[in-house]
NUGUKOL-51621 format. One record per residue (C-alpha): z, y, x. Coordinates in pm, whole numbers, plus 50000, padded with zeros to 5 digits. Example, Ala and Ser with C-alpha at 12.3 -4.5 7.8 and 13.67 -1.06 7.14 Angstrom:
    zz    yy    xx
 50780 49550 51230
 50714 49894 51367
This chain:
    zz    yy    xx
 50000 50000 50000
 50076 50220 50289
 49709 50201 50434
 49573 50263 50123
 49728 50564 50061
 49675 50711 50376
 49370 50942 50443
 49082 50826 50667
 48992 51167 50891
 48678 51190 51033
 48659 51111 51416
 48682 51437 51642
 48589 51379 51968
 48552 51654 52227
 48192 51708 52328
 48055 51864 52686
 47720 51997 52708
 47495 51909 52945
 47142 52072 53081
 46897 51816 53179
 46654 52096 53229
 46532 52199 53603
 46579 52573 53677
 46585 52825 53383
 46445 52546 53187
 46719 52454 52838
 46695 52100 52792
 47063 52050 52657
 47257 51754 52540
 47605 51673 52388
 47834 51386 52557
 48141 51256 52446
 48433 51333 52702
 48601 51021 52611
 48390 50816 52868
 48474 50771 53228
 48323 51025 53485
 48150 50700 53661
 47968 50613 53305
 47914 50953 53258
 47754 51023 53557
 47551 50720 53513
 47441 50819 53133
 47311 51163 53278
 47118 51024 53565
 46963 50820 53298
 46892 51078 53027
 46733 51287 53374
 46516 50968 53453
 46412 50931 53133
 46401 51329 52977
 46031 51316 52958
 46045 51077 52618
 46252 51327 52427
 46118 51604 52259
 46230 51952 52305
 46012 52098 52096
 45800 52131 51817
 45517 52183 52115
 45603 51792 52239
 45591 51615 51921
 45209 51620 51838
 45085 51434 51506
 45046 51103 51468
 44671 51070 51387
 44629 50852 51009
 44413 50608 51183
 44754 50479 51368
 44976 50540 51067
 45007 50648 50688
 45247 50684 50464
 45220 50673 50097
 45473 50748 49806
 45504 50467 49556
 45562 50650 49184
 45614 50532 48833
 45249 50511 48697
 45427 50675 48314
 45582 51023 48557
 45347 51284 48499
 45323 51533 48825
 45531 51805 48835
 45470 52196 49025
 45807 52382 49008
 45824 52726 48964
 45800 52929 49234
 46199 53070 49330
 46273 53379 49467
 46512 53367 49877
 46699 53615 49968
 46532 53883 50206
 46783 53795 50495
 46725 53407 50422
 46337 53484 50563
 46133 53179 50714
 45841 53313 50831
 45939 53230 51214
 46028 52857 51129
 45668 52834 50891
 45479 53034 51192
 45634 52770 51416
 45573 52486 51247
 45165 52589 51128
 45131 52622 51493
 45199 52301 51630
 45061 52177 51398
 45313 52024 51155
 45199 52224 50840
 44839 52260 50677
 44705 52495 50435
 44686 52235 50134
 44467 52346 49768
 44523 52186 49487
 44843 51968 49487
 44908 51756 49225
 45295 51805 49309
 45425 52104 49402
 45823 52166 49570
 46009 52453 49624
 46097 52593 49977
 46480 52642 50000
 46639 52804 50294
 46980 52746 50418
 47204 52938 50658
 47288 52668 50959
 47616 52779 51165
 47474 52941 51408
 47325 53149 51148
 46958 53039 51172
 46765 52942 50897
 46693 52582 50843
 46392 52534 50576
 46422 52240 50357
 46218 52106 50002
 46377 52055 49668
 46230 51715 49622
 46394 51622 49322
 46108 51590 49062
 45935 51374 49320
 46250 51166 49380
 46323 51083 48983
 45927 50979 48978
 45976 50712 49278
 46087 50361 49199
 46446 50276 49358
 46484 50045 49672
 46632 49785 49580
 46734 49757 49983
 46829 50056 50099
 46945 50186 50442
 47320 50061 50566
 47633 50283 50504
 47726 50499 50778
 48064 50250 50741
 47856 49932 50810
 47693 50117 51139
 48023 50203 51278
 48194 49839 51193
 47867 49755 51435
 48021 49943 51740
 48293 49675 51754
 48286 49567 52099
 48038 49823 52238
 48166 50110 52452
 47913 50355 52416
 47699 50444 52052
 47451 50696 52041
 47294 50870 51758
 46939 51052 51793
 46926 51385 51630
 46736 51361 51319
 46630 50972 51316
 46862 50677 51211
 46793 50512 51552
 47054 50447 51761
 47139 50250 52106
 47435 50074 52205
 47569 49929 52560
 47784 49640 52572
 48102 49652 52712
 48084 49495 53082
């Protein structure tokens, strides 16, 4: 009864920064400090071997071309397409760098004549940059459910049993682990 009535906290574990980058060059990541300094040490000479496969930014992560892959929405043959109206942002909530950006590289194309059509909503990240993201929720109700989806974040830390080291990729649900010695 005792365990059950006490509150789970989220794990808070200092972080260090670390710049892989050579000269003025930012290419930054975040380690744990609750490693040894000889694992540490090893895990950055690794991350500096092996910086090239990471992207740092929008410039080094060029389309895949549909010929390699495609992806395609399945949808409920009886939902009828929907275009939401357009809504108004906030002046200060402006994301014309982040669209400039991203048409640039190469990540967004002028599309005509969409069958569905989402809203662009902005929201204020804590550094106080603007993070664009879609209201997908027309399309979401029109897709069929999985009937397997993706493991709790619970079942992917009960995996870490016996591992010393877990790492998380920004953005992706990939993640590596090293077995303890």
């Amino acid at each position: 009864m005792e365990q059950e009535e006490r509150k789970m906290k989220p794990h808070q574990e200092e972080i260090e920064v670390v710049n892989l980058g050579i000269g003025g060059e930012k290419k930054k990541v975040k380690i744990g400090t609750c490693v040894s300094a000889n694992i540490r040490d090893e895990l950055v000479a690794l991350l500096q071997d092996y910086q090239d496969i990471f992207a740092w930014s929008y410039q080094d992560m060029p389309g895949l071309s549909s010929k390699i892959v495609q992806h395609k929405l399945p949808l409920n043959p009886e939902c009828s397409s929907v275009k939401q109206k357009l809504r108004r942002m906030k002046p200060k909530m402006s994301i014309k760098e982040e669209v400039k950006k991203q048409f640039d590289t190469g990540f967004l194309a002028v599309a005509w004549y969409l069958e569905w059509v989402a809203n662009i909503v902005s929201i204020l990240k804590k550094d106080w940059k603007v993070r664009m993201c879609m209201a997908y929720r027309d399309l979401n109700r029109a897709s069929p459910k999985d009937n397997f989806p993706l493991l709790h974040i619970d079942a992917l830390v009960d995996n870490t049993i016996n591992f010393s080291l877990f790492s998380f990729m920004d953005g992706f649900s990939v993640y590596n682990q090293i077995k303890l010695a």
